[in-house]
N, C-alpha and C positions, 0 to 999 in steps of 0.2 A: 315548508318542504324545501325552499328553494339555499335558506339559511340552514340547513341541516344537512345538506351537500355540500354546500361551502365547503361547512366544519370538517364533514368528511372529507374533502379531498386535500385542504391542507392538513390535516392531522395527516392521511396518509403520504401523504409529500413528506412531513417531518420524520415520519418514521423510516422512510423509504431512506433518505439525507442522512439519518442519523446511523442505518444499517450500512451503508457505501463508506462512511467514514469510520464504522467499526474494522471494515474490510481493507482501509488504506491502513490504519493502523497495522494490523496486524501482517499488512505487505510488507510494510516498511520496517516492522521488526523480522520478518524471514528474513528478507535482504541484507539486512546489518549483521544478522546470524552466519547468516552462510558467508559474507566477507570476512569477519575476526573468523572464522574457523579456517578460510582457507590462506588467510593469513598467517594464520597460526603454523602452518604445514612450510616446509623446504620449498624456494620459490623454481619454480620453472617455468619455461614459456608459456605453454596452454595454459596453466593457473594463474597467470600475470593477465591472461587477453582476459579469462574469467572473472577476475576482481576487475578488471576497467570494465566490462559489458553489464555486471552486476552492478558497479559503481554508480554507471550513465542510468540505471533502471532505478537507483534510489534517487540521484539525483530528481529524475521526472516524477517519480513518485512526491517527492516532497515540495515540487510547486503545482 
């Protein structure tokens, strides 16, 4: 009984770990999306502060 809980709760640990790292993934590709595209665009001030606030938010994201 007490070994068949173990298994359960690491099995759901790993699944839990491996779904939050589905979810950094797919942050860290929004972010990168939305920076080349508003790069892509004529630069002006508010879309400058936008790509550094976006910037710092991938940076944290990727440590």
């Amino acid at each position: 009984m007490w070994e068949q809980l173990r298994l359960n709760h690491y099995q759901f640990q790993r699944e839990r770990l491996l779904r939050q790292q589905q979810v950094n993934v797919r942050r860290i590709h929004d972010l990168e999306r939305k920076i080349e595209r508003l790069q892509a665009m004529p630069s002006n001030e508010g879309r400058s502060k936008t790509i550094a606030h976006l910037s710092k938010r991938l940076v944290a994201a990727l440590t």
